[in-house]
N, C-alpha and C positions, 0 to 999 in steps of 0.2 A: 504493500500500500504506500501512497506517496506522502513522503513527510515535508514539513517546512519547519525551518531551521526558527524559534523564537527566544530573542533575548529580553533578560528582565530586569529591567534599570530602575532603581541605581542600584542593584544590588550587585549587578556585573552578572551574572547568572547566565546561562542560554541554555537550549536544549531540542533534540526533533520532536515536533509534537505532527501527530496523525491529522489526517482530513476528517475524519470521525469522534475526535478527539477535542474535546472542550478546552477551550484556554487554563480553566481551574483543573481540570484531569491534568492536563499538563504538567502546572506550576505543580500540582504535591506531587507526583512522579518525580519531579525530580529536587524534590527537596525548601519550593517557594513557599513559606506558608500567609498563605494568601486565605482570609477568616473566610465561613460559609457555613452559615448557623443551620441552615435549610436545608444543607448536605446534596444541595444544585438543581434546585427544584426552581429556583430563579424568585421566590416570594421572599426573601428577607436582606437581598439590596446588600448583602456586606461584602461582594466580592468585586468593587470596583475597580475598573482597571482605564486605564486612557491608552489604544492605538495610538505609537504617533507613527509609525509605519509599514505599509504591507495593507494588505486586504484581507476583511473577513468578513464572515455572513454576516447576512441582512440583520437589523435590531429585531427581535421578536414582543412579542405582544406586552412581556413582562419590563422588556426594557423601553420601550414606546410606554409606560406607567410611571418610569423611574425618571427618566432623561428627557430635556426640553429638546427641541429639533438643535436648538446651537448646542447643546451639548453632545448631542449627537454628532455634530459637524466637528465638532473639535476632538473626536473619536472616543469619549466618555462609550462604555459600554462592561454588559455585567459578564465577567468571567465563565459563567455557569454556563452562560447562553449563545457563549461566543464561539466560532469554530476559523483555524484561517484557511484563508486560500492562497498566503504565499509566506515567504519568511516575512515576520512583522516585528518592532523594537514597539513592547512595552513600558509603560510606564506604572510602576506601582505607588500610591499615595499611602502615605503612613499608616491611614485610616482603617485600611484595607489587609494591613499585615498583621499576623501576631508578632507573640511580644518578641521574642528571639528575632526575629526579622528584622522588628523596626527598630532595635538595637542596632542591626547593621546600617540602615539606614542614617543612623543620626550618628552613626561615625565614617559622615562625607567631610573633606575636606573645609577648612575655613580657608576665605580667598582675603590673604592679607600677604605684601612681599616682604620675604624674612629679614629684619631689623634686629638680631640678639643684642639683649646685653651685653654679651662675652662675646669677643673676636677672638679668633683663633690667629695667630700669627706661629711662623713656621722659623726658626730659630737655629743659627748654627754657631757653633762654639767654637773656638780654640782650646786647642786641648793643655789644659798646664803643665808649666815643668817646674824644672827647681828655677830654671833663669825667669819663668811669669808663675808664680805661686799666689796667682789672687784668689780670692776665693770664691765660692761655686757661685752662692745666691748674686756675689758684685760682679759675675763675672757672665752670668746670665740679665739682671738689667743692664748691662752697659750693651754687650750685644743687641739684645731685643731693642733698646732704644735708639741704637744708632742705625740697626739693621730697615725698621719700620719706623722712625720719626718718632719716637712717642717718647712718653716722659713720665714714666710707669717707676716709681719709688719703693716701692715694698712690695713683699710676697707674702702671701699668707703662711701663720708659722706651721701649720696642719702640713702644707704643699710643702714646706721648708727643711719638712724633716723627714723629709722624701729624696728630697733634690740628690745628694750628693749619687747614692746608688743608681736611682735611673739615669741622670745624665750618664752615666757611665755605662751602665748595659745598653742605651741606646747610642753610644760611640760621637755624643756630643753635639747630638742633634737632637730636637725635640720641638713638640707643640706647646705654646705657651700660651692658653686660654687668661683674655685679660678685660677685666669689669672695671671700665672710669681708669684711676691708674696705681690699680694694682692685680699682680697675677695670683690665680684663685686656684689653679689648680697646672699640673702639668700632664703631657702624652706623648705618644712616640708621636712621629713625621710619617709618613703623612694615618692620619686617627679622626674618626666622626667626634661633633660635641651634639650630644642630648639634652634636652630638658623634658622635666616631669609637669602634668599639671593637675591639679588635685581641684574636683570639686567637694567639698567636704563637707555632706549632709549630714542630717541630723539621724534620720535611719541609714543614709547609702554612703559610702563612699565612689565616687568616678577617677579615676587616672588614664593619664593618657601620655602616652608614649611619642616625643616627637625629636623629629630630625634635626636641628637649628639653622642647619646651613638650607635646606630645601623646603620647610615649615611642613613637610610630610607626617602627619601621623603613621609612625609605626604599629601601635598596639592601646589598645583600650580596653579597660576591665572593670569591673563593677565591685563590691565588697558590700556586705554588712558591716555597719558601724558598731566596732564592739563596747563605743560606751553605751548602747542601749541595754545593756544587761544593768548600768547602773541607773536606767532613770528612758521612758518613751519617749517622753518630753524634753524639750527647754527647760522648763519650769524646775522640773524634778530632777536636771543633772545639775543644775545653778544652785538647788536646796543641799545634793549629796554635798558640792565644791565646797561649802560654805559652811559643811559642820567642823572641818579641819586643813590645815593645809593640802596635810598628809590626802587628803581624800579628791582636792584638784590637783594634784601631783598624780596620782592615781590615773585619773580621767586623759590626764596629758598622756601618758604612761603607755595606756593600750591603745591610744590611737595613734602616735609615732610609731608602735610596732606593727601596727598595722599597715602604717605607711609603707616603713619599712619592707614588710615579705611585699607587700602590692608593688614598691620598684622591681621587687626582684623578680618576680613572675611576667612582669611587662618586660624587662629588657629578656627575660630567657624565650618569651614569645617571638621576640626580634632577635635574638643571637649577639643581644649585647653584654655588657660590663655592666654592672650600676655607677663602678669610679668614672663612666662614660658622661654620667651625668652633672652637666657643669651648674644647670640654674633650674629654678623648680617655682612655680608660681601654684598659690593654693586661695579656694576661694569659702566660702559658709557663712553662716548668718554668724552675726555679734556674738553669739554664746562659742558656735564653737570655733571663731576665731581667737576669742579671748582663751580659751581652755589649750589651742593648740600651744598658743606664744606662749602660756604661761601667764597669761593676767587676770587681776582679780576681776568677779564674776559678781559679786553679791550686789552691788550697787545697779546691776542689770532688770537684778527682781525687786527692784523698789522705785517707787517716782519719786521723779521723773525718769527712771529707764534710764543713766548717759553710759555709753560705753567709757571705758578707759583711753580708749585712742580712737580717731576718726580715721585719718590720715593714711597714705601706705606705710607699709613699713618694711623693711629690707633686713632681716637678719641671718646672720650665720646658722644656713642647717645642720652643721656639726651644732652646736649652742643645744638647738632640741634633740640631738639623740638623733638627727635622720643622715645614715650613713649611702651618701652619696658621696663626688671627686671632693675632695680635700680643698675647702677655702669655699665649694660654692654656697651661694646665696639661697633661702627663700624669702620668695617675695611677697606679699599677701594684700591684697588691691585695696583701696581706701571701706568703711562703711560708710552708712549712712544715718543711720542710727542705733537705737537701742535694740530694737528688734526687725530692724532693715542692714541686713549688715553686706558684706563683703561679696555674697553671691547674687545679690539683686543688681549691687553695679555691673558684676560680669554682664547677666541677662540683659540690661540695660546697652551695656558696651555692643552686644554679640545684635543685638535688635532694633534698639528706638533709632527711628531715622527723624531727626529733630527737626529738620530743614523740610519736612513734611507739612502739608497746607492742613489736612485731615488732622482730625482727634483719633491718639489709639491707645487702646489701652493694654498693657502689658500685664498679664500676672503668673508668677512661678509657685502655681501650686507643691507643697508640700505640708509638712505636721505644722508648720508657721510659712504663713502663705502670704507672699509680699504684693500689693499693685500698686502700678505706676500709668496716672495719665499722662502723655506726651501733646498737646496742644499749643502748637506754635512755639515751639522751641523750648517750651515751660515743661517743668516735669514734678509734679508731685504727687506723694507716693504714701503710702500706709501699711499698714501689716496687720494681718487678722489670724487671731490663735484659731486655726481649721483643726488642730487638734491631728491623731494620728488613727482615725477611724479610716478615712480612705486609703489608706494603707495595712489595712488590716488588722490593726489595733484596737483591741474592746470592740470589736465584734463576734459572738458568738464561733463559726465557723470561718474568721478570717485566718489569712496567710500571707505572707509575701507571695509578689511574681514570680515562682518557680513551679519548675514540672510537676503536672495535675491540676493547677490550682484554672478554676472557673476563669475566664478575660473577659470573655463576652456571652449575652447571655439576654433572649426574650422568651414573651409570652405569647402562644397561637391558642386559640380555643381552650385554654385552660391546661395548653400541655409545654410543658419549659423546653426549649431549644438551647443551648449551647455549645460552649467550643471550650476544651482546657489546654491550657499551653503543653507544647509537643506532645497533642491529642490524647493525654495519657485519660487513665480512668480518674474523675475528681472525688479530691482529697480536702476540698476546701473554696474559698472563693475569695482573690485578689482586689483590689481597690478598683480598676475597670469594670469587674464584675459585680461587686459589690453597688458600684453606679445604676449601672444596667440594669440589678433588680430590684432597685427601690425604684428607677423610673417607669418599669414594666411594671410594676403591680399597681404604681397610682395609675398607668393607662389603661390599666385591666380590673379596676374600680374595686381593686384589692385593698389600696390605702387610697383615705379620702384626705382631702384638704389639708387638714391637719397631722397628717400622718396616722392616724388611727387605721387600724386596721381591722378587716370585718370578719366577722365570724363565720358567715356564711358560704365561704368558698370550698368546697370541696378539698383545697391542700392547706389550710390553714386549720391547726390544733391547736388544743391546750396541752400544754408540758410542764407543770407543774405549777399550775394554775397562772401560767404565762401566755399568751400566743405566740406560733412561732409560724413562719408559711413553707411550707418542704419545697425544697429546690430540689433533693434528690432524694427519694423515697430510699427505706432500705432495701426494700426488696431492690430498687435498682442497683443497690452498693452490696447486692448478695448478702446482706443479715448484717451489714456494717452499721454504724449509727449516720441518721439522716442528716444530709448537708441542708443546712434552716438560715434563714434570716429572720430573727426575732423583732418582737416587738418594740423590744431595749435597744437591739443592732438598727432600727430606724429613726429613732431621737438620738442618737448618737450621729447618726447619720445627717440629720435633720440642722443641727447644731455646726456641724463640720460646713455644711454648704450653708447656712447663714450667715457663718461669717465670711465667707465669700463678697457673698450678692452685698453684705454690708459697706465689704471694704469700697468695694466698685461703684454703690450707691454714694456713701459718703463725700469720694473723690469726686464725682457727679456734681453734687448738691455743693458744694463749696465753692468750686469752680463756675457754678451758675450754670452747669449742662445739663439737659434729660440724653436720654441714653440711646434715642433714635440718631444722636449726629453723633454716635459711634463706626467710625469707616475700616478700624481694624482692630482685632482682638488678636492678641499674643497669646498664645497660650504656652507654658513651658513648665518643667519640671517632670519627675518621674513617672508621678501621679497621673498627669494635665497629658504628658505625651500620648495616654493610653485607652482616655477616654471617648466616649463616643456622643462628641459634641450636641447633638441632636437631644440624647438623653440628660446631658447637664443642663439642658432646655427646659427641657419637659417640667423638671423638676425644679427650677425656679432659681438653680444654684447661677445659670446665668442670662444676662442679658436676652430678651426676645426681640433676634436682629437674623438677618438674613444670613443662611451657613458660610457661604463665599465669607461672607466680613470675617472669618476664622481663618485662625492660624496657625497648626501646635508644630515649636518648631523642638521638640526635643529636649535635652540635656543643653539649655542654653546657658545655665550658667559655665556649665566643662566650655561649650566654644568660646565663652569670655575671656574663661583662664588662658585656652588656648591661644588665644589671640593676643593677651598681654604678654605670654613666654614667648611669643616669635618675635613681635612686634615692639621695641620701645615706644614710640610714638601712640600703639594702644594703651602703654599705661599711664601716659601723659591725658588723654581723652577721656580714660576713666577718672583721674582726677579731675578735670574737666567736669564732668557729669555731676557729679558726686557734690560740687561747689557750685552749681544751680539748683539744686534739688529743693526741694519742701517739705519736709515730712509733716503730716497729721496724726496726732494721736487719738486714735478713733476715742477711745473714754470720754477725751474733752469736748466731741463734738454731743450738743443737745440733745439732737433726734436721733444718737444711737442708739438707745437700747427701744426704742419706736419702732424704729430701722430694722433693728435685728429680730425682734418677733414677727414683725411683719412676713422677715426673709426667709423664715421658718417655715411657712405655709408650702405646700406643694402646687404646682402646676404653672402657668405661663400667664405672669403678669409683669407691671409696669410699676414702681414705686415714685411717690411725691413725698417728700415731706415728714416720712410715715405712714404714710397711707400707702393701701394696695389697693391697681387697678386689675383686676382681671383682666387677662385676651382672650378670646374665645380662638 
């Protein structure tokens, strides 16, 4: 039978797919996971895909229901329904992928030309005798400076007491990595210099592995944060800090080591060295930037909130224990506040295009969820405790995003449809999923208004003397105990997305905007990358604006980082940023706690003042 050759961008992917053969048979054949709750029946719309090359059959009836004729024209069409008739380059939208996928996805290149801190300069020595007995370190800046013009005074003592042996095994030649003017580390002739960049959540940790000289990502990896053993929250790792020294020394502690093995598994993914690693830029909200450096924390959980430091800061990563080349720097980009810290300017760096005529609005959902309106070059910003319910936390059967756990996930006639990441059998259900079915059941009149939920439905019981709604019977988990979204998993729920729509409301209302001359929504972080914007609709958590005005662009804090590690001049801009900014502290505005009940409510409305307007 005849095949055509299709590739699946940007994933780089390709493969021969049959004449008979559906674009979705395709991608899982060979490994794309491209979601499809409906298992290709073409009724649940998650398997969008955009042709931008090649020919394929006609739209069928299901996709003529989903797709306007221009989207059509623009080669939008549904996976399930698609078949080609020659080799074709598609395109896959985030939306559309599971989670492992759209991991690869959001580690695409950032377009910025490589600017390091560190230059490498390439170094040749004379070798001494007894008639030139100078010595190593004066005898390597006299070279380097007279060889390259520069005017480089001291060597770090770490690199210093290194020097005399490798100058010598490398026969008096060598690379001299040098930050402003002094040298930070040394390598042989000719040797790549790496930088690390850390976004460092409050549940995740992100590292990324890059080139300097090509701004190339080599490797990217993800981690659990292991201070969440001490504390879910902010709140509660600020409360442990704060009973002894000893106990934020602690919190510093395991997450330096954590740093630590994360270099070491990124450069063995690349075939590097970690001593390869000359400079390292790290990014996270006020708490756990103050925990990394070592600064006191308490003053954070009291008002007015002031962090210790604004500003960037530039310190020796030997200073914290993080064993990278000898002399290099971590850098750690300015905050903004108390609880807007250091990863919302990345997001900010990696996104707001300020020179923009449009209102947009940016937010990086996580356990502390920051938004920033951008309006004519103005940028003020808030932060709202979302709490760490959309991440599985104090939910009944929540989990993180790993294999088994529920991603996506509706309701048809009263029978549940989902998908679990690498289709295993589910085990639990992740913060996408978690989304998905508090939005399916208020549209399946499962929960009303107010989150209540009704007795009457066929999958909803009492569990000890609670309601729960079965997402996975036992009998379907073979005698296992039932995957449930409770009563309690949905005021938890309910709480996490009001402070949302609050924070977004507020910035609104202060600025003197309603939220119809919203022209672009950001959406970023772990959480935010995964969800299925439609469903954050539904349920009030955001704005009711047309889907186009969305945006989730991933792990935008990690591209901020990244962009400040290749880039000088990006960390110039994020200071920049950071000294226009505004912050509002949602407590002191009037109509919050209005605001926030109001935001509580389910379904698709418009907020004034405090008041809610229903949309029909």
């Amino acid at each position: 039978m005849k095949t055509h050759k299709i590739n699946f961008e940007p994933l780089g992917l390709s493969g021969r797919c049959r004449t008979n053969e559906s674009l979705l048979a395709c991608a899982h054949r060979f490994g794309v996971g491209i979601i499809s709750l409906c298992g290709g029946k073409g009724n649940c719309h998650s398997c969008q895909v955009q042709v931008l090359t090649g020919t394929v059959s006609e739209p069928t009836p299901h996709e003529l229901e989903v797709f306007s004729s221009q989207q059509l024209k623009e080669g939008w069409r549904l996976a399930c329904q698609t078949y080609p008739a020659s080799d074709c380059t598609l395109s896959l939208p985030p939306n559309s992928l599971t989670t492992l996928q759209r991991v690869q996805v959001e580690g695409q290149e950032v377009a910025v030309s490589p600017e390091p801190t560190v230059t490498a300069y390439q170094v040749k020595l004379s070798t001494p005798s007894l008639a030139d007995p100078q010595a190593d370190a004066d005898r390597l800046l006299e070279s380097l400076n007279r060889q390259h013009r520069l005017r480089c005074n001291h060597i770090d003592f770490s690199a210093l007491r290194k020097l005399p042996p490798q100058l010598r095994s490398w026969n008096w030649q060598c690379r001299a990595s040098v930050r402003a003017d002094e040298v930070i580390t040394l390598g042989p002739w000719p040797s790549r210099q790496l930088g690390l960049a850390i976004d460092l959540g409050t549940s995740k940790i992100s590292g990324y592995l890059i080139d300097l000289g090509s701004g190339q990502t080599l490797a990217a990896k993800g981690i659990t944060n292991p201070q969440a053993s001490y504390g879910a929250d902010i709140i509660s790792r600020i409360s442990y800090a704060m009973k002894s020294p000893g106990k934020g020394a602690r919190l510093q502690k395991v997450v330096v080591e954590a740093l630590n093995q994360l270099a070491i598994d990124l450069c063995a993914e690349a075939s590097a060295e970690v001593e390869e690693i000359v400079d390292t830029v790290a990014v996270g909200n006020t708490a756990m930037h103050h925990l990394l450096a070592g600064l006191p924390v308490g003053q954070l959980a009291l008002a007015p909130f002031v962090p210790a430091v604004s500003r960037a800061l530039n310190i020796k990563a030997g200073n914290l224990g993080l064993h990278i080349a000898p002399g290099a720097y971590l850098h750690l980009l300015p905050n903004i506040a108390g609880f807007v810290g250091a990863d919302h300017t990345a997001v900010l760096l990696a996104t707001a295009d300020t020179e923009s005529k449009g209102m947009m609005i940016a937010i990086d959902i996580g356990t502390n969820t920051e938004v920033s309106l951008i309006d004519s070059g103005k940028i003020v910003t808030t932060s709202c405790a979302s709490g760490p319910a959309f991440e599985g936390w104090h939910i009944k059967d929540g989990m993180p995003a790993a294999s088994g756990a529920i991603e996506r996930l509706r309701i048809v006639n009263d029978n549940i449809q989902y998908q679990t990441i690498d289709g295993k059998p589910a085990i639990g259900i992740c913060g996408s999923g978690i989304l998905d079915a508090m939005a399916q059941l208020y549209l399946a009149g499962v929960l009303d208004k107010g989150g209540r939920m009704a007795r009457n439905h066929p999958r909803v019981r009492s569990e000890n003397k609670h309601l729960e709604f079965v997402l996975v019977s036992e009998e379907e988990r073979d005698g296992r105990r039932a995957i449930v979204i409770t009563q309690q998993d949905v005021r938890e729920l309910q709480l996490a997305k009001a402070a949302i729509r609050t924070g977004i409301q507020v910035l609104l209302e202060t600025q003197g905007h309603r939220e119809e001359k919203i022209q672009k929504v950001i959406i970023a972080g772990a959480f935010g990358t995964y969800i299925d914007v439609a469903n954050a609709i539904a349920i009030g958590m955001l704005p009711s604006l047309p889907l186009d005005r969305f945006q989730q662009v991933g792990n935008a804090a990690g591209t901020g980082a990244r962009l400040a590690l290749i880039s000088l001049s990006k960390r110039g801009e994020a200071q920049k940023i950071v000294s226009g900014v505004r912050y509002i502290e949602l407590a002191s505005v009037p109509s919050f706690n209005k605001t926030f009940i109001q935001a509580s409510y389910l379904g698709r409305y418009r907020l004034r003042q405090g008041k809610r307007e229903e949309i029909d």
